[in-house]
C-alpha positions in Angstrom: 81.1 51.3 53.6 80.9 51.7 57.5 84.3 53.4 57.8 84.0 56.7 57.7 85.9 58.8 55.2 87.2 61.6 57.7 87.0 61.0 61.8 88.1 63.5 63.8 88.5 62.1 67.3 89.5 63.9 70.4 91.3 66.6 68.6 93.3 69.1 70.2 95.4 71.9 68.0 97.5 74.6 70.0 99.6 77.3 68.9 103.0 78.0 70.5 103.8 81.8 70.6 105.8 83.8 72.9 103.4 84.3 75.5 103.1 80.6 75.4 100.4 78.1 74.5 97.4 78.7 72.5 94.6 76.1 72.5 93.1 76.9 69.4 90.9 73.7 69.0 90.1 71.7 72.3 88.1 68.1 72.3 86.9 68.1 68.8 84.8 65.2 67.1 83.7 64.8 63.8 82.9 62.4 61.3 82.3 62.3 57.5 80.9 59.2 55.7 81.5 58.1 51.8 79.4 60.5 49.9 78.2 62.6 52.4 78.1 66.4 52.7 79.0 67.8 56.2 78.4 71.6 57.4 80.8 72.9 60.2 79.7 76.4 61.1 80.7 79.2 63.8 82.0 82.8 63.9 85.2 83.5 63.2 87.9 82.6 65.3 86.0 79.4 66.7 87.9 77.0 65.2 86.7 76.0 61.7 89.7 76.7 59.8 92.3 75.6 62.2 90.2 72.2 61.5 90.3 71.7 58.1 94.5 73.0 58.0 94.9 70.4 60.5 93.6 67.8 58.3 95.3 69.0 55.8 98.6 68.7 57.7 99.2 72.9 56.8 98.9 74.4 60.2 102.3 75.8 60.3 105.4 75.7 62.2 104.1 77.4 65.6 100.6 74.7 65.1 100.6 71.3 66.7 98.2 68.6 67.3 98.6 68.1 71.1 95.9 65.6 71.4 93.4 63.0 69.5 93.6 61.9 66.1 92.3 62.2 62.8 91.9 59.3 60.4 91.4 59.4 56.7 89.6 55.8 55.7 91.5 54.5 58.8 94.7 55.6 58.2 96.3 58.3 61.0 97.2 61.5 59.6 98.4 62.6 62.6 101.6 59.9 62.6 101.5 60.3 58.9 104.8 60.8 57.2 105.8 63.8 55.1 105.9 61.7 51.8 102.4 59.8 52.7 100.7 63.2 53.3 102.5 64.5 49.7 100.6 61.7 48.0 97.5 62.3 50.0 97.3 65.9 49.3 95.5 67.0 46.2 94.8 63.2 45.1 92.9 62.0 48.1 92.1 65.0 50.0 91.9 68.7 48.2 90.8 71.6 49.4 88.9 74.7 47.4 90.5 78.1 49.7 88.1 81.3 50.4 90.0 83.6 48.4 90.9 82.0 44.9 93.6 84.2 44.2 95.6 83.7 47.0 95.5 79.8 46.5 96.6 80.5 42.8 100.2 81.5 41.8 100.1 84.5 40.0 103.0 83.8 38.0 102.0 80.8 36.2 99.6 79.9 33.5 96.1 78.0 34.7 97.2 75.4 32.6 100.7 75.3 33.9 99.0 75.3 37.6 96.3 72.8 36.6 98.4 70.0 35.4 100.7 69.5 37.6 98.0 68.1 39.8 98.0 65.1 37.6 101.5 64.7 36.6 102.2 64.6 40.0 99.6 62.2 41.5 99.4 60.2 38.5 101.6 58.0 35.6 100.2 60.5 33.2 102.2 62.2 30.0 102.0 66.0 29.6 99.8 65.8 26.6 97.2 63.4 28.9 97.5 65.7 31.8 96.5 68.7 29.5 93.8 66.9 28.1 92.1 66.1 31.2 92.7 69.7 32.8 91.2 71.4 29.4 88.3 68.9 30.2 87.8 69.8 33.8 87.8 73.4 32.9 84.7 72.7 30.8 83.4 70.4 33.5 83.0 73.6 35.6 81.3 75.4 33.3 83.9 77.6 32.0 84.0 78.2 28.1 86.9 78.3 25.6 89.1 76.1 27.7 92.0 76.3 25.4 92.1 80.3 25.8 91.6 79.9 29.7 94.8 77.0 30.0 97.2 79.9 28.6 95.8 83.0 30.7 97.1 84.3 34.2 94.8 84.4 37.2 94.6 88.1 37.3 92.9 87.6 34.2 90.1 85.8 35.0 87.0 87.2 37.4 86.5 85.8 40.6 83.7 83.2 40.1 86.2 81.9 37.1 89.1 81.7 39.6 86.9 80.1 42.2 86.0 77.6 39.4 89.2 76.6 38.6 90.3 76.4 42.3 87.1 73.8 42.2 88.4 72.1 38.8 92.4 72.2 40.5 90.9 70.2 43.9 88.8 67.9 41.4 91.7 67.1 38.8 92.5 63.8 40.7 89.0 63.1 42.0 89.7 62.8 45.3 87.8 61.0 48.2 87.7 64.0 50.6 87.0 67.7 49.3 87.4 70.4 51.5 85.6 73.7 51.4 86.7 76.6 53.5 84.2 79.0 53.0 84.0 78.8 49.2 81.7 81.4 47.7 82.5 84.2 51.0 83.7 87.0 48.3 81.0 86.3 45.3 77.8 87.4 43.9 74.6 85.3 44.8 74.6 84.7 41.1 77.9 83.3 41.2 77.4 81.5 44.3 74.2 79.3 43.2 76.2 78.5 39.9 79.2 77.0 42.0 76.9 75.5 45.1 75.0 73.6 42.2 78.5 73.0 40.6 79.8 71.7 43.4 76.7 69.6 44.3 76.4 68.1 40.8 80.5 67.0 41.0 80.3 65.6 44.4 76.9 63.5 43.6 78.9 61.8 40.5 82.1 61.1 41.5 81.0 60.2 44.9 83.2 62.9 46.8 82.5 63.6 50.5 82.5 67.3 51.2 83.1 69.2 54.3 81.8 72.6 53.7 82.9 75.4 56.2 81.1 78.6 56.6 79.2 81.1 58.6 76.3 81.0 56.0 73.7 79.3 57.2 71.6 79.2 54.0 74.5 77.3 52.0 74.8 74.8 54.8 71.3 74.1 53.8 71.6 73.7 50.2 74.4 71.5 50.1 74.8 69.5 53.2 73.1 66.6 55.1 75.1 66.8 58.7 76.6 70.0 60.4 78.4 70.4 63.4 78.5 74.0 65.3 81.6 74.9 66.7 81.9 77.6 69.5 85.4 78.6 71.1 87.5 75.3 69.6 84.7 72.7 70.5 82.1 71.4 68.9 78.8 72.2 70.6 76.0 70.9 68.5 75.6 67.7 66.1 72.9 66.7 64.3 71.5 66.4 60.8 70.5 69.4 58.9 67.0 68.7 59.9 67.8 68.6 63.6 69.5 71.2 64.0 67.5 73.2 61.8 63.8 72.5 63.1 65.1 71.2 66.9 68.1 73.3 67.8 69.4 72.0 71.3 71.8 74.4 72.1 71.3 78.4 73.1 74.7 79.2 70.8 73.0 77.4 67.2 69.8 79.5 68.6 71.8 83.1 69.1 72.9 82.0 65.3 69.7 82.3 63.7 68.1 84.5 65.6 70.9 86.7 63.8 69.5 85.9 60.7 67.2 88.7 58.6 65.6 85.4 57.6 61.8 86.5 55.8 59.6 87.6 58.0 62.3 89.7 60.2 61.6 93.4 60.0 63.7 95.6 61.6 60.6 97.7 63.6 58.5 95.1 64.6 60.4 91.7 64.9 64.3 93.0 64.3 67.3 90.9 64.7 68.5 89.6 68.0 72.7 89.6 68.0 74.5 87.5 70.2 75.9 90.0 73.6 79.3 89.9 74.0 82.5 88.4 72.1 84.0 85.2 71.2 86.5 84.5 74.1 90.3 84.3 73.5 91.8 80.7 73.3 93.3 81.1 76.4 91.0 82.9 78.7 88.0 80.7 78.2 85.8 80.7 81.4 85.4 77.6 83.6 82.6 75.2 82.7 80.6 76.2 79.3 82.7 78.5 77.0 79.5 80.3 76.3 78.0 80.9 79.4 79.0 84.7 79.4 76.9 85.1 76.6 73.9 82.8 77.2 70.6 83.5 77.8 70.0 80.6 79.9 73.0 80.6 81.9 72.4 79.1 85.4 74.5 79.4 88.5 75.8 76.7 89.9 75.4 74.4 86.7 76.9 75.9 83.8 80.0 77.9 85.2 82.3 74.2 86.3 84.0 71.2 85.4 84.1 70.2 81.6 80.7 69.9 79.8 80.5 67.0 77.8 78.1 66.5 74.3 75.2 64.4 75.1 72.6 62.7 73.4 69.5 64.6 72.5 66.9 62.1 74.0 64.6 60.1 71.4 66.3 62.0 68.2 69.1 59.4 66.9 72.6 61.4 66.0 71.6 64.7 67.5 74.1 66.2 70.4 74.4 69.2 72.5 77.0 70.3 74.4 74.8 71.5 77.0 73.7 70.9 80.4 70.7 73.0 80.9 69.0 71.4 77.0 66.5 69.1 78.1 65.3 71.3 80.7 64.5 74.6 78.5 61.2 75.3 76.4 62.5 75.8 73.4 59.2 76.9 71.8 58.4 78.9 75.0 61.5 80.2 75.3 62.3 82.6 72.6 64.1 85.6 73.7 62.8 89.1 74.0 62.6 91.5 70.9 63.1 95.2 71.4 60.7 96.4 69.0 61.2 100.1 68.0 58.5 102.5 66.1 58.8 103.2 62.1 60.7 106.5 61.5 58.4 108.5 59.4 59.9 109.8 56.4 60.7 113.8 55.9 61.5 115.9 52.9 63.5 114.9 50.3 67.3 115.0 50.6 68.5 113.2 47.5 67.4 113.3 44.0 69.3 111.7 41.4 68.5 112.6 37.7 69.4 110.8 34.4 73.0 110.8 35.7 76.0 109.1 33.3 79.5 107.8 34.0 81.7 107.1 31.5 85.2 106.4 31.7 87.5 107.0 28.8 90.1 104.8 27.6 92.3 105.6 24.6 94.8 103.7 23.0 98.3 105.8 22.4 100.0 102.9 20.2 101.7 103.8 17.4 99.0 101.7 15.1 96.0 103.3 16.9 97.4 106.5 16.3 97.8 105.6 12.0 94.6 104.2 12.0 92.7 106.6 13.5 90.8 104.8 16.1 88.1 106.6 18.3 88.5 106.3 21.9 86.3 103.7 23.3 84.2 104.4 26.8 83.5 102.1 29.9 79.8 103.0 30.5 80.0 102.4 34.6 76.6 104.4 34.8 73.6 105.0 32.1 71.2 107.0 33.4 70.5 106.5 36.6 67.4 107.8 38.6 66.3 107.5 42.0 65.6 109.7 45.3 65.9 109.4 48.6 63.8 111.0 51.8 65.4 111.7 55.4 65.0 109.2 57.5 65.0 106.7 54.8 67.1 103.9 54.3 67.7 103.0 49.8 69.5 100.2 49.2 71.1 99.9 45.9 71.7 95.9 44.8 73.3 93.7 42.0 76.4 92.0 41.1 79.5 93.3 41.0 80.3 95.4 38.2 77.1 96.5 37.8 78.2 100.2 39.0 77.3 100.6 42.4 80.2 101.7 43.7 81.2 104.2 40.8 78.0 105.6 41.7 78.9 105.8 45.5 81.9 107.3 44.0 80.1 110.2 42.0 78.3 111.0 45.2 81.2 111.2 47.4 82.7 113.8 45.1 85.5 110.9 44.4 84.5 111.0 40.6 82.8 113.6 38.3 79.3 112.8 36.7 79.6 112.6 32.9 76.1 113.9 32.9 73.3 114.0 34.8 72.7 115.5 37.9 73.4 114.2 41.7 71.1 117.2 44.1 72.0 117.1 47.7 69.7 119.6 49.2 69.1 120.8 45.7 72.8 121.7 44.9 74.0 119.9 41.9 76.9 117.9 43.2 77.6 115.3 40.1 80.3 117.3 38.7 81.4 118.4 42.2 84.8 117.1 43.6 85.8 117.0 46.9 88.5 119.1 46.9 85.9 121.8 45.7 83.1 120.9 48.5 83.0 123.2 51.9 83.5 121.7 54.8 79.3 121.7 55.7 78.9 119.3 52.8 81.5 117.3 53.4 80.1 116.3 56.7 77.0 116.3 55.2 77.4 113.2 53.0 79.8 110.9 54.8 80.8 106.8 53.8 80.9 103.8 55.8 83.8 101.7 53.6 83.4 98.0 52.6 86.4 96.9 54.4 87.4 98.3 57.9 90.9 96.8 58.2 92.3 99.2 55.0 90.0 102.9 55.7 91.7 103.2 59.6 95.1 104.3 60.4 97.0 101.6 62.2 99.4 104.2 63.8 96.7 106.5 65.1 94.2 105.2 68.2 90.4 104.8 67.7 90.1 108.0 69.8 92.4 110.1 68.1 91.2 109.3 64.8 87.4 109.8 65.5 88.4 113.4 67.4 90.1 114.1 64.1 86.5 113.8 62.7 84.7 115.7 65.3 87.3 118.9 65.2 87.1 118.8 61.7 83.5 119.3 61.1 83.2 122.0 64.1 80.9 119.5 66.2 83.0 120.7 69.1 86.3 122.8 69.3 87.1 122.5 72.8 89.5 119.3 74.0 87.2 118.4 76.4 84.3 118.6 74.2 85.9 116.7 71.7 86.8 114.1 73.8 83.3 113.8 75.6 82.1 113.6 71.9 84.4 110.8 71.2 83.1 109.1 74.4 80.0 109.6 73.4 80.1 108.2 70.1 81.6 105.1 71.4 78.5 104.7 73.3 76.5 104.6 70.7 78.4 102.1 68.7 78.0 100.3 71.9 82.0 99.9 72.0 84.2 100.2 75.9 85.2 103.5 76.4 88.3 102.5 77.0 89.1 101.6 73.6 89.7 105.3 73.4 93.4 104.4 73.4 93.3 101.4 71.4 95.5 100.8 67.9 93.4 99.0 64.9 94.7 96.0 65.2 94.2 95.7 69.1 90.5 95.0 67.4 88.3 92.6 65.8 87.0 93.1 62.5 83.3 93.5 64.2 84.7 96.7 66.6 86.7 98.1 63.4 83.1 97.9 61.9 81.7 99.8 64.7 84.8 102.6 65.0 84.2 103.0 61.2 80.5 103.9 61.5 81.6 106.1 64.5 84.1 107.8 62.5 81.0 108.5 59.2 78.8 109.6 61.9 81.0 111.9 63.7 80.2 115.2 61.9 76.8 114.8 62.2 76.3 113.8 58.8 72.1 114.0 57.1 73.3 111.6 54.6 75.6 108.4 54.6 76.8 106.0 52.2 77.7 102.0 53.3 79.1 100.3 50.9 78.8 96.9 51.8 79.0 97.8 55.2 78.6 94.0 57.1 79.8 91.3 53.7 83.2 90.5 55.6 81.6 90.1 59.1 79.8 86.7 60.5 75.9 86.9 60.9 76.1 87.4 64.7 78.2 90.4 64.0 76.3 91.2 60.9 72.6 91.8 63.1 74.9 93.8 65.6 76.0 96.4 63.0 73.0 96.4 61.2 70.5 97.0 64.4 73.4 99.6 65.4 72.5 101.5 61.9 68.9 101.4 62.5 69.3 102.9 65.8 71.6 105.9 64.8 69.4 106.3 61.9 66.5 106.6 64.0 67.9 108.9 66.5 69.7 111.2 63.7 66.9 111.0 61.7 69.7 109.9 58.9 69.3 109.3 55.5 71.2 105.7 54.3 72.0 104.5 51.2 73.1 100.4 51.3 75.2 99.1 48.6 74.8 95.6 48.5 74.6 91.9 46.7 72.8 90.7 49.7 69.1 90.9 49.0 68.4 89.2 52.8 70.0 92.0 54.3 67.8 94.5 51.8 64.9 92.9 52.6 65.4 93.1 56.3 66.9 96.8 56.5 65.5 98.5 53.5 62.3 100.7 52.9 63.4 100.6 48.9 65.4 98.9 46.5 67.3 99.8 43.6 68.1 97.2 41.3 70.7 98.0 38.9 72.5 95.9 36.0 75.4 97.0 34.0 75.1 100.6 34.6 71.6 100.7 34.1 68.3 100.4 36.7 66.1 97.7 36.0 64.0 97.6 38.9 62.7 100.1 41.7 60.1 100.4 44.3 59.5 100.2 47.9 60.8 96.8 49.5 57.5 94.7 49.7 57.3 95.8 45.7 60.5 94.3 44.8 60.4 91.4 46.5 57.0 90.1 45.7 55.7 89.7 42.2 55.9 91.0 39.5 60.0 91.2 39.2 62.5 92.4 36.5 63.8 89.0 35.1 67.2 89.8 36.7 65.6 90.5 40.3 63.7 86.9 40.0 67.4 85.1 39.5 69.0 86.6 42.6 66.0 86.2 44.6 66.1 82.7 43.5 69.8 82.8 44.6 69.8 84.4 47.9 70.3 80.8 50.3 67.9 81.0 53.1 68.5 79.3 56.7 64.8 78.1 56.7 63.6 74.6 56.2 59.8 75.7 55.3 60.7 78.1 52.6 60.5 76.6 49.2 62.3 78.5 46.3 62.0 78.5 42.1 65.7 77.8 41.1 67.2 80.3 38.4 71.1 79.7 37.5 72.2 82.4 35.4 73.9 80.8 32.8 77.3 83.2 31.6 78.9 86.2 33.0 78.9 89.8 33.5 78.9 91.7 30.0 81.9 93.9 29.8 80.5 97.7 30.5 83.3 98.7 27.6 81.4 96.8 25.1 77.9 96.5 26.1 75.0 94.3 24.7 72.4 96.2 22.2 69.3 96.8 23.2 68.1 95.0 26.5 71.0 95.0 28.9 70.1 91.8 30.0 69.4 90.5 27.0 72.7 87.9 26.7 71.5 85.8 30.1 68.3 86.4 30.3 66.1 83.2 30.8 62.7 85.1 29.8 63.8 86.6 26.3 61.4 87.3 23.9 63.2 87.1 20.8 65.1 90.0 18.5 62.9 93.0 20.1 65.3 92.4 23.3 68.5 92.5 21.5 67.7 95.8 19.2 65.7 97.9 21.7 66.2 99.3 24.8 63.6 98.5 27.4 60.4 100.5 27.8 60.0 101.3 31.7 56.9 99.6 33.1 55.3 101.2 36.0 53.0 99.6 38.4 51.1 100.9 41.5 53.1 102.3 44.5 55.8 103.9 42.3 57.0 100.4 42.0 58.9 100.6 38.1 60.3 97.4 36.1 62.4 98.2 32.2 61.2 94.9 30.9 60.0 94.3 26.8 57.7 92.0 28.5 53.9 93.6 28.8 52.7 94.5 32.2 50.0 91.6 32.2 52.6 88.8 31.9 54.8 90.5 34.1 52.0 90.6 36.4 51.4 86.6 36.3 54.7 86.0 37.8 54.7 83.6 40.2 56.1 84.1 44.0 60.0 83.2 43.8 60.5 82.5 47.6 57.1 81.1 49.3 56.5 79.3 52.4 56.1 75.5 52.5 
């Protein structure tokens, strides 16, 4: 076929609020072809998803396409009526959402939800629609299909909801599956389970994909085309290899040079973020919308009229939306890194011994009680050891569940150790709750939360709520003081000082980010824990917080503990890792340890999961087949044991581990002997 599946042409979306029009998406082109896998990537707030809603026909009754068209195998969707876009939706063209349980009723079975795709795109009875559903469920790899068709989604975890979002979209095999950010909220583990899922699906039914997202990495696993969108147009097209290898345009550049792609190392080559902010839809500057943020912005050439895409000369299919592209040295013309000295480590400020969390649970019913049962235990944490020097950044990694933030918790004083012990400048603080800690070491050990939008006030202003800190912790009593302080802080955080008197929501998630790390290091804190301090923010943003840590940390001479699933970022920021698995550590040593030969089993599969933006790197593939144990009834002996791909037989399910230690302090609980350990071969490797 020559027609193209999707064809975006000349597409203009605008929002109509009271302060008038929006222009949301402005001269957009794009084109998918039967079978083929398309990328569209940007930050947030570019465009991406007003796209795919629009195609869709769900933008809502203040969106409207003002301009252009968008044809599905020829057909306008624009002019479409309301019944042909009912019998297009979910049959011809689905769409898998970014956060499966908001695209899932919660009030209805998965089997209730799941065949009603069928019975209403299809002459099917009931009984067929059921069968087919049951079948799709196993189709994406999710076991006992019967038991899933009668549970609730609050039931299931979130790669199973996020599979049967994939197996709801699939149901009716359509032509056209769209993917808004798919795999944002998961574990790498997941992740490479439902990117090989969805590749696998597409390849044999034929499905053209358009896959949205800020990840790099995934754009290269799964597509063949991408287009990069910037401020509601697209600026770059090109296949994967094009764009990849022979970027054109300095906003696909600013993107990866966000990237802690390997070989980045925060002293000697760190990240470079992109200066500045996405403008607003309607105070984009004349000429190129991202000339106030481009290194090679030109006078005179880039700042009037409309800028047009053009061809990239003697490379067939590749675009930029650029004026200045054939004349830069794109080899020549990479941008200047501030390279910064290694902090030297000092004493030790953490030490964390053999420490335990259990929760109890205990059934009250009436025929627990006659019976006698025990009370059963959720092991969150099972002796647990590491340390950490000043000046040091620990990250702490695995998937969710694994315990990371009940430890976080412990330290915080926000739980009580069941045993073990947590010594902060050799006080015991595992049992020690925060209602029961002096001020000092409160300020002491501060948090930087996951998610900015739900740890600030919306009623108080950044200022106020940052002073709050500052008074607290006796930095300075004064009001003056205080507020110089405040002003202070915002300069480093590299925020306006004007944002003093700014509400939350007055600013992006990024700047929330930034007040939140102000806000932790306010009362001049030694330690601080960040729990997944950059997972909700794009990669541009991402290398802005992260340099912004590094910089603090090296000033302060602070120690950091990371709490994270993404091992790129760990690589990049770390100077050790902590590996943990259902409560337990399985892994430890400094960085370069970890993520070079010889691994824990379970540190080779999410190595082999992390997606890399790099066309020369060449990676083993490990798929962890299963899910997450339950922590209340844990697998005997080896942890891993239940999905681990290197098991040696009955030793790993009856005893627990041995801990293997190698040179540099670098330590691996693994039944497998030191010299076949040490024969591991390189997960990730250059081409």
């Amino acid at each position: 076929m020559t027609t193209p599946i999707l064809e975006c042409e000349n597409l203009a979306i605008s929002y109509f609020t009271r302060a008038g029009e929006i222009p949301a998406v402005i001269d957009f082109n794009l084109e998918v072809m039967p079978g083929e896998a398309v990328g569209l990537v940007g930050e947030s707030g570019c465009g991406k998803s007003t796209v795919a809603l629009a195609i869709m026909r769900y933008l809502g009754r203040n969106g409207r396409i003002v301009g252009g068209a968008i044809r599905f195998k020829g057909e306008d969707l624009v002019t479409a009526s309301e019944e042909r876009l009912r019998q297009l939706r979910g049959g011809e063209i689905a769409m898998v959402y970014q956060e499966p349980m908001a695209s899932l009723n919660p009030a209805l079975t998965i089997g209730r939800q799941l065949v009603e795709v069928p019975l209403h795109h299809e002459t099917i009875d009931e009984a067929g629609a059921r069968a087919r559903a049951e079948a799709m469920l196993e189709r994406v790899r999710l076991p006992d299909a019967k038991r899933l068709m009668a549970a609730y989604p609050h039931q299931l975890s979130g790669g199973q909801q996020q599979r049967v979002g994939i197996a709801m979209a699939l149901l009716s095999n359509p032509s056209l599956l769209l993917l808004d950010e798919p795999t944002t909220a998961l574990d790498v583990t997941v992740e490479a389970g439902i990117v090989d899922l969805i590749r696998e699906i597409s390849t044999e039914f034929g499905t053209s994909l358009l896959y949205i997202s800020h990840n790099l990495g995934l754009i290269l696993e799964t597509c063949q085309r991408l287009t990069v969108m910037y401020s509601g147009e697209a600026v770059e097209v090109g296949s994967v290899a094009q764009v990849f290898d022979a970027m054109r345009h300095p906003y696909t550049r600013g993107l990866f040079n966000s990237i802690p792609l390997p070989g980045a190392d925060k002293n000697a080559r760190p990240l470079m973020p992109i200066r500045g902010q996405l403008p607003l839809p309607h105070e984009r500057p004349d000429g190129c919308n991202f000339a106030p943020r481009c290194d090679y912005f030109q006078a005179g050439t880039c700042d009037h009229g409309t800028i047009a895409m053009a061809a990239v000369a003697g490379d067939e299919g590749h675009y930029s939306r650029c004026r200045r592209f054939a004349e830069i040295d794109w080899e020549a013309a990479a941008p200047k890194r501030k390279e910064a000295a290694a902090a030297p480590l000092g004493r030790k400020v953490l030490e964390v011994a053999a420490l335990k969390k259990y929760y109890r649970l205990q059934d009250r019913s009436l025929m627990a009680l006659l019976r006698g049962r025990e009370a059963r235990f959720v092991k969150a944490n099972e002796k647990i050891d590491f340390d950490a020097c000043e000046a040091e950044t620990v990250a702490i990694v695995g998937e969710s569940g694994c315990g990371k933030s009940t430890l976080a918790k412990v330290l915080m004083g926000l739980e009580q150790a069941t045993s073990g012990q947590a010594l902060l400048d050799n006080q015991d603080i595992a049992n020690l709750p925060v209602q029961q800690r002096d001020q000092a070491m409160v300020g002491y050990l501060q948090m930087v939360f996951q998610n900015p939008f739900d740890t600030l006030n919306p009623s108080h202003t950044v200022g106020a709520q940052i002073a709050r800190v500052v008074r607290k912790f006796g930095v300075a009593k004064d009001k003056a003081e205080i507020e110089a302080r405040v002003l202070e802080l915002l300069d480093t955080v590299k925020l306006p000082r004007d944002f003093y008197h700014r509400l939350p929501r007055q600013l992006s998630g990024g700047q929330k980010q930034r007040v939140g790390i102000a806000r932790a290091f306010a009362g001049e804190p030694k330690v601080v824990v960040a729990d997944e301090p950059v997972s909700a923010l794009d990669v541009s943003v991402q290398a802005a917080v992260t340099q912004l840590l590094m910089d603090i940390q090296r000033e302060h001479r602070t120690t950091l503990l990371v709490i994270s699933h993404d091992l790129s970022l760990v690589r990049y920021l770390a100077d050790r890792v902590v590996v943990m698995y259902l409560g337990h550590v399985v892994e430890q040593g400094a960085t370069q340890d970890v993520f070079s030969p010889p691994y824990h089993p379970y540190t080779e599969a999410l190595l082999s999961a992390v997606p890399i933006a790099d066309t020369r790197i060449k990676k083993k593939r490990i798929v962890l087949e299963g899910d997450l144990p339950s922590a209340l009834n844990p697998p005997s002996g080896c942890p891993f044991q239940t999905r681990c791909p290197r098991k040696l037989g009955r030793i790993c399910e009856t005893e627990a581990p041995p801990w293997r230690e190698f040179p540099g302090g670098h330590g691996i609980a693994c039944h497998i002997a030191p010299e076949d350990l040490a024969e591991m071969e390189p997960v990730i490797a250059q081409a």
